[in-house]
N, CA, C and O of each residue as an XYZ file, in Angstrom:
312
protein
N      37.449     26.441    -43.412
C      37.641     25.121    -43.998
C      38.086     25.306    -45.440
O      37.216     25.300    -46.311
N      39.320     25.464    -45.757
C      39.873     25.356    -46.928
C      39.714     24.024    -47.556
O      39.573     22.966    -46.942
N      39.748     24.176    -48.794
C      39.824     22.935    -49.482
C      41.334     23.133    -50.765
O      41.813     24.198    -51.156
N      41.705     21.904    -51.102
C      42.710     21.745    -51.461
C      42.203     21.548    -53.497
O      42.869     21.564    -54.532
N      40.920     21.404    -53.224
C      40.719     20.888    -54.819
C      41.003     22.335    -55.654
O      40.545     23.431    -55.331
N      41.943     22.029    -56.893
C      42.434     22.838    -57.917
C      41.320     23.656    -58.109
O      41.574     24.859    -58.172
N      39.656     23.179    -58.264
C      39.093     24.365    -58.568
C      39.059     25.692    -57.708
O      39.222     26.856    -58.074
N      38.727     25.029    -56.114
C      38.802     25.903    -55.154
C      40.318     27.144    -55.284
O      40.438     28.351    -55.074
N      40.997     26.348    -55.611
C      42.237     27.338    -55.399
C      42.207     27.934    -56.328
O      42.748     29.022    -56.133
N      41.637     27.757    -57.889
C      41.626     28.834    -59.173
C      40.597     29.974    -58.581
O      40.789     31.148    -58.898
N      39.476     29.608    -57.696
C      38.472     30.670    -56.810
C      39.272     31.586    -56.033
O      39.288     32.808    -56.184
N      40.025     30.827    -55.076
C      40.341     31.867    -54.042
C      41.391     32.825    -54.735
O      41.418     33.970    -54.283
N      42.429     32.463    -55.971
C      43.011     33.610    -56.491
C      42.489     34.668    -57.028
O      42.750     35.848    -56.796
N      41.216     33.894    -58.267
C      40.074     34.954    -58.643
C      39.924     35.863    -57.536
O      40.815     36.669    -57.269
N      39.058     35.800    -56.998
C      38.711     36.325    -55.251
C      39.741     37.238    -55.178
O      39.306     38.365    -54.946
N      41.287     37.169    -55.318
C      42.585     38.110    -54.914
C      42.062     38.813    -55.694
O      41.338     39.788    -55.493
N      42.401     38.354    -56.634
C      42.537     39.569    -57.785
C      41.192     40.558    -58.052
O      41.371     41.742    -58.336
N      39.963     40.046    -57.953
C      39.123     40.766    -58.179
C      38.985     42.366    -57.089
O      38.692     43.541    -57.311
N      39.518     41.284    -55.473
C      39.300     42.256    -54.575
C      40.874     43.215    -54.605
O      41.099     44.356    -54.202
N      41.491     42.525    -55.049
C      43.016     43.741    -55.279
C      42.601     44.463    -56.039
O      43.130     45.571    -55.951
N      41.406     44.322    -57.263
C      41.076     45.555    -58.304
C      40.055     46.725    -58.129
O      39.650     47.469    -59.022
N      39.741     46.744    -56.906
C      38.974     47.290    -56.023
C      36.854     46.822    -56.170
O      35.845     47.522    -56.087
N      37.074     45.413    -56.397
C      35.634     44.846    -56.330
C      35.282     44.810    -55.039
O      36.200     44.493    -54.282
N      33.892     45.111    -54.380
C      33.413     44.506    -53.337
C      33.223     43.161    -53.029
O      32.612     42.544    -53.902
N      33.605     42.442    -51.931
C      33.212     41.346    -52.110
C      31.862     40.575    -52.048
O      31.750     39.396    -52.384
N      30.923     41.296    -51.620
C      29.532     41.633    -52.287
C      29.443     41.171    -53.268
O      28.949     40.045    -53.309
N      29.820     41.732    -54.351
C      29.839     41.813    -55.725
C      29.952     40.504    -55.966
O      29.119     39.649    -56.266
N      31.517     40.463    -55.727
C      31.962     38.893    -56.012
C      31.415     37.731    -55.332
O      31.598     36.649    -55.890
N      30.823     37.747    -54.308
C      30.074     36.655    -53.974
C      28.613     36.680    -55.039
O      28.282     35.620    -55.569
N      28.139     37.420    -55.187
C      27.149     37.772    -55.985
C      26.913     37.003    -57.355
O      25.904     36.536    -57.882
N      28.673     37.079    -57.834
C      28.885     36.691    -59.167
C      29.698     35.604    -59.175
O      30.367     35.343    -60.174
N      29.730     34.921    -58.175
C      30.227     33.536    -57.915
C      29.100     32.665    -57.664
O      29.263     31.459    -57.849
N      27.788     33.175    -57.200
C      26.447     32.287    -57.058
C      26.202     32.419    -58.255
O      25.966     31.257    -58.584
N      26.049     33.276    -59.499
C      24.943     33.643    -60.455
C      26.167     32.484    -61.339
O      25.748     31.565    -62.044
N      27.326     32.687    -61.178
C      27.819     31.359    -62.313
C      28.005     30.141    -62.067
O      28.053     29.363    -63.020
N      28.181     29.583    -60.521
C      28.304     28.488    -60.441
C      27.004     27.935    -59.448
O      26.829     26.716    -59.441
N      26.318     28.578    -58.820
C      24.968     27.804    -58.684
C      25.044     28.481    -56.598
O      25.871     29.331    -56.269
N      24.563     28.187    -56.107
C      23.964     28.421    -54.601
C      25.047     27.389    -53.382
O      25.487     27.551    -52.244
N      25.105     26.233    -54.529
C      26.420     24.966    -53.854
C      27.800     25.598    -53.291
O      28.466     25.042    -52.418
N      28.207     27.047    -54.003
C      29.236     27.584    -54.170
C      29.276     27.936    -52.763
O      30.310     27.966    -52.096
N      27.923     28.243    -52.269
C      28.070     29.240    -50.771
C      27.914     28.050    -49.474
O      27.337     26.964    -49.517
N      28.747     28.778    -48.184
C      28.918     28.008    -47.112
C      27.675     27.906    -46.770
O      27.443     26.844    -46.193
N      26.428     28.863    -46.948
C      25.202     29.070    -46.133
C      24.105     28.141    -47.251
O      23.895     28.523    -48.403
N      23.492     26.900    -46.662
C      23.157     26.148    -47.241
C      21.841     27.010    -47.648
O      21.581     27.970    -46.923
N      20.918     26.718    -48.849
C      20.042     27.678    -49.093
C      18.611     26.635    -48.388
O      18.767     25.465    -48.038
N      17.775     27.110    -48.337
C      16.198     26.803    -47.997
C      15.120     26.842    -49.614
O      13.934     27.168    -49.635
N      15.986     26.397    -50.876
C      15.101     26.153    -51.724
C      14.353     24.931    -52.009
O      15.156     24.001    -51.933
N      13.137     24.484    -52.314
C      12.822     23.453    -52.297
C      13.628     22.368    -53.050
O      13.533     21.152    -52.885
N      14.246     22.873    -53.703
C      15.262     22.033    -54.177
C      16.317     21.031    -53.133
O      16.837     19.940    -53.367
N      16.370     21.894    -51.935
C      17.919     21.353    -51.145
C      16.665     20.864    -50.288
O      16.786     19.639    -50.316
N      15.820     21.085    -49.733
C      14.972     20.006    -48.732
C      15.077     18.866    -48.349
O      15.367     18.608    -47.181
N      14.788     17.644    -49.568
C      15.952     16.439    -49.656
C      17.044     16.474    -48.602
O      16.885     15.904    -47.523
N      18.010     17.053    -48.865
C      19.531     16.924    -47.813
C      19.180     17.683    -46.895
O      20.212     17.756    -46.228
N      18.386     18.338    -46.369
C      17.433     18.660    -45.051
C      16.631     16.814    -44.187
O      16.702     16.071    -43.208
N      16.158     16.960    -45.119
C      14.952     15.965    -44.319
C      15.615     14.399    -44.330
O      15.332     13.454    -43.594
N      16.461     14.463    -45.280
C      17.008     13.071    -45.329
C      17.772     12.392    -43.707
O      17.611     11.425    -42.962
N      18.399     13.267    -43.778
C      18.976     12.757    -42.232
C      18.102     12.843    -41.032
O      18.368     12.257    -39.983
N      16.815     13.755    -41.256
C      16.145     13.661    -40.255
C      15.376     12.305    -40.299
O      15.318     11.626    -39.274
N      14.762     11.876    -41.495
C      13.919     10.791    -41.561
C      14.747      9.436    -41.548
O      14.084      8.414    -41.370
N      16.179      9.302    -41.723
C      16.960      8.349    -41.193
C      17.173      8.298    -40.155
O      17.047      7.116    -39.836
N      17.615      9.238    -38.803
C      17.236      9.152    -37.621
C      16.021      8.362    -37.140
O      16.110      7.405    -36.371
N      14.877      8.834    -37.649
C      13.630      8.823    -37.232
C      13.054      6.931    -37.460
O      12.330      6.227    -36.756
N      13.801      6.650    -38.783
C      13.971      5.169    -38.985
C      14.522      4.090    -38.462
O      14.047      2.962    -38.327
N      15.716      4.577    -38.133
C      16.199      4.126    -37.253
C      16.051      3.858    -35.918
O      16.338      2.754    -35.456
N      15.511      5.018    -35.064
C      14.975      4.992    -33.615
C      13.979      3.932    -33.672
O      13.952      3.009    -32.857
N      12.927      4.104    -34.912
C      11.827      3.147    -34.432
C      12.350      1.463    -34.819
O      11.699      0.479    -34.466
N      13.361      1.410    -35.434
C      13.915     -0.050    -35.897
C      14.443     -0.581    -34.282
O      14.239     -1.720    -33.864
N      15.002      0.272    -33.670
C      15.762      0.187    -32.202
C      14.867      0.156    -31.578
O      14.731     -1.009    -31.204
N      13.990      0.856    -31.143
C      12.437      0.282    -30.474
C      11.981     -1.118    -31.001
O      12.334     -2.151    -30.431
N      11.155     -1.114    -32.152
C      11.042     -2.353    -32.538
C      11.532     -3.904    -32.520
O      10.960     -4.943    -32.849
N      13.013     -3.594    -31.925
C      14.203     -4.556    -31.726
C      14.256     -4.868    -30.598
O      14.527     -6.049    -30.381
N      14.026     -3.969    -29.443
C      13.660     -4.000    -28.292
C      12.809     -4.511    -27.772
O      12.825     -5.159    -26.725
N      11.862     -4.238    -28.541
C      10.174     -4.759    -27.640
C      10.333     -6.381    -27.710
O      10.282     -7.174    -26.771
N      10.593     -6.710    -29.457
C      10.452     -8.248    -29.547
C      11.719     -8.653    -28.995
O      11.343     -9.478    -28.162
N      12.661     -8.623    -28.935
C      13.716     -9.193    -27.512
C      12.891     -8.974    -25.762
O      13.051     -9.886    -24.950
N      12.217     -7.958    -25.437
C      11.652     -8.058    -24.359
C      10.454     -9.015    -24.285
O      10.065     -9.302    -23.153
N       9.798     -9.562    -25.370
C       8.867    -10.694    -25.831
C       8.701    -12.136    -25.814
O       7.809    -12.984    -25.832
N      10.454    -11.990    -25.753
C      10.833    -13.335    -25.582
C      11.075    -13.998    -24.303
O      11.404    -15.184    -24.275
């Protein structure tokens, strides 16, 4: 999943060039988290920080189902 935004593309040249200069890309992933933050990587992290955008969609599901039950019963009430 490429992205088209100017920053992304100033990354993926970095990225050339570092790995044309014989960097691991190890390395450079390494030093692409430590400057721009954990957001940078495809693999979402498990810090308590990102939990929120974990649980959020679960507990909107979960709100929802019981609003759809709830909607149900009192239409079957009537």
């Amino acid at each position: 999943a490429d992205s088209d935004a100017e920053l992304a593309g100033d990354m993926r040249d970095l990225v050339r060039r570092r790995i044309a200069a014989g960097e691991k890309p190890a390395t450079i992933r390494a030093w692409l988290i430590q400057r721009y933050g954990t957001w940078i990587s495809y693999k979402p992290t498990s810090e308590p920080a990102a939990w929120p955008l974990w649980l959020a969609p679960l507990a909107l599901l979960l709100i929802g189902a019981w609003l759809l039950r709830r909607r149900i019963r009192v239409r079957k009430g009537r």
